[in-house]
C-alpha positions in Angstrom: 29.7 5.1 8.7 26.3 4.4 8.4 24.4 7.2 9.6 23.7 8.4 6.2 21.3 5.2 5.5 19.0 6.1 8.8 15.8 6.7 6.6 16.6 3.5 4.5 16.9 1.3 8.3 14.0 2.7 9.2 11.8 1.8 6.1 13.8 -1.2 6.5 12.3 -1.8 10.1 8.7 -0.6 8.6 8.8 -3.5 6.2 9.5 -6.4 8.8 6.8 -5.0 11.3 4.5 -5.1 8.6 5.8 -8.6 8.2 5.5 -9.4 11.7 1.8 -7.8 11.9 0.7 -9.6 9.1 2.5 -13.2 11.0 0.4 -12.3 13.9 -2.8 -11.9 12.0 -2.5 -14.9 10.2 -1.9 -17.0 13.5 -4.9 -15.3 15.0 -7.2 -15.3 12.2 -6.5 -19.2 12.0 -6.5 -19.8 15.6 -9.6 -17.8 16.1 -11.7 -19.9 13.1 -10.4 -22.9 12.0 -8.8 -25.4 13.8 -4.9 -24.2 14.0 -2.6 -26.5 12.6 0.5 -24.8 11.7 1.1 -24.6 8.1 -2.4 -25.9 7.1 -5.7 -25.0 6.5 -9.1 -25.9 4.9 -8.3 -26.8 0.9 -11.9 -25.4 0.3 -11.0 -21.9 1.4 -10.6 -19.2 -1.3 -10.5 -15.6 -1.8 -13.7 -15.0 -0.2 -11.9 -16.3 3.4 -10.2 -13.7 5.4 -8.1 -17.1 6.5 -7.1 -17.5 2.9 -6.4 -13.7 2.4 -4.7 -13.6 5.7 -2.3 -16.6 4.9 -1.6 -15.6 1.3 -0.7 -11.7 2.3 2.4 -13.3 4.5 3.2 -15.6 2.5 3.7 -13.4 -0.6 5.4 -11.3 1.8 8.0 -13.6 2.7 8.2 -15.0 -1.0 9.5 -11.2 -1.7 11.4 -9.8 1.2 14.2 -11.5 -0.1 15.0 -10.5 -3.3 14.9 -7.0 -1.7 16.4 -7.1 1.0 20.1 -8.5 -0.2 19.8 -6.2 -3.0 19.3 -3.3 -0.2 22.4 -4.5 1.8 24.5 -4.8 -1.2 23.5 -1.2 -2.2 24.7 0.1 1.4 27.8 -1.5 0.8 28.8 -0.4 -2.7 27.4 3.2 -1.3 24.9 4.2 -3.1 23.4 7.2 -2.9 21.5 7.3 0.0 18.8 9.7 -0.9 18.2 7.9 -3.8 17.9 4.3 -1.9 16.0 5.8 0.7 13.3 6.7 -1.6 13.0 3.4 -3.1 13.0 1.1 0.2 10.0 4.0 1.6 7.9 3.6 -1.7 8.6 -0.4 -1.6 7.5 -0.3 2.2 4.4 1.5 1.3 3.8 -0.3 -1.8 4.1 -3.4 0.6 1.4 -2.2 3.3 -0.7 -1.2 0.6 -0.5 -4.7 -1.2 -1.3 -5.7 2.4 -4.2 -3.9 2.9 -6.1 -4.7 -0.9 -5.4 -8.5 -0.4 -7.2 -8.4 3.3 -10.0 -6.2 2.0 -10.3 -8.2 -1.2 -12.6 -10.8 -2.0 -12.1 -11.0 -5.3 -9.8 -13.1 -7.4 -9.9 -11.0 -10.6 -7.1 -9.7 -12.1 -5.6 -7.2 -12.4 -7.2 -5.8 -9.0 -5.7 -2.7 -6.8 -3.7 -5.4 -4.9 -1.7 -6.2 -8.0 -0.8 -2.6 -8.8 0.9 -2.4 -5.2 2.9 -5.6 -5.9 3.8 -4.2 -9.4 5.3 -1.2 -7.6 7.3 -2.8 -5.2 8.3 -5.1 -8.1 9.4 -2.0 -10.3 11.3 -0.7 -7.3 12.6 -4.3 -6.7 14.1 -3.5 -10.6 15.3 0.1 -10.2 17.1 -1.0 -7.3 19.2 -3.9 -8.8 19.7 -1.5 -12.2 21.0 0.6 -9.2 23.7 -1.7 -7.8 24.7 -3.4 -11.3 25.8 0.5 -12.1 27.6 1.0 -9.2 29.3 -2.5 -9.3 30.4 -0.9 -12.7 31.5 2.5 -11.1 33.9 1.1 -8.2 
C-alpha cells in the first residue's frame, strides 16, 4: 500500500537525522564550552558563537518540522502523486541541510544571507505542498 512513497520515507528519515545530528551538536557544542545547563545558555552570546549558531539551527528546525510533516502524512493519505511528493520532501530535506550548513558557517546576522534562501525554499515547498493536498481534498 505504501510502497509507492519509499523515496518520500526516505527523505522523510534524512530530515530527522539531520534533526538528530544537529541535537547532538548542540549538546556537544554546549557541553564542550559553556557550562551545560539544559535549555540555557550565555544571554551575551550572538551570531558570532558557534553555541548560538548551534542552538538556533535546532531550534528553527524543530519550529518547522511540524508544519511539514502533517502536511506530508496527510498527502500520503489523500494519495497524492507520489513522484510529485517525493520531489518536494527531497528538495525540503536538502533545502533543510543546506539552511543547516549556512547558519553553522555563518557569523553574520545580516539579512537576507545564503541561510535565508534555504529556509525560503523549504518554506516555498512547505506551500506547494499544502496547495497540493487542499487540491486533492477537492478531488476525492
Amino acid at each position: 500500500m505504501f510502497e509507492q512513497y519509499i523515496l518520500t520515507f526516505l527523505a522523510l528519515w534524512l530530515i530527522i537525522m539531520t534533526i538528530i545530528v544537529q541535537q547532538f551538536t548542540a549538546i556537544f557544542v554546549n557541553r564542550k564550552y559553556g557550562k551545560f545547563v539544559p535549555g540555557k545558555f550565555d544571554n551575551d552570546l550572538g551570531p558570532e558563537s558557534f553555541i548560538f549558531r548551534s542552538d538556533r539551527t535546532f531550534k528553527n528546525s524543530l519550529e518547522n518540522i511540524v508544519q511539514f510533516i502533517v502536511p506530508v502524512i496527510l498527502a500520503i493519505h489523500l494519495d497524492v502523486y507520489n513522484m510529485a511528493l517525493a520531489v518536494i520532501v527531497w528538495i525540503y530535506a536538502i533545502a533543510r541541510i543546506g539552511h543547516m550548513v549556512a547558519y553553522y558557517k555563518s557569523t553574520s546576522s545580516k539579512n537576507p544571507s545564503l541561510k535565508s534562501y534555504f529556509f525560503l525554499l523549504g518554506f516555498l515547498m512547505n506551500v506547494i505542498l499544502m496547495v497540493m493536498v487542499l487540491i486533492q481534498i477537492f478531488t476525492i
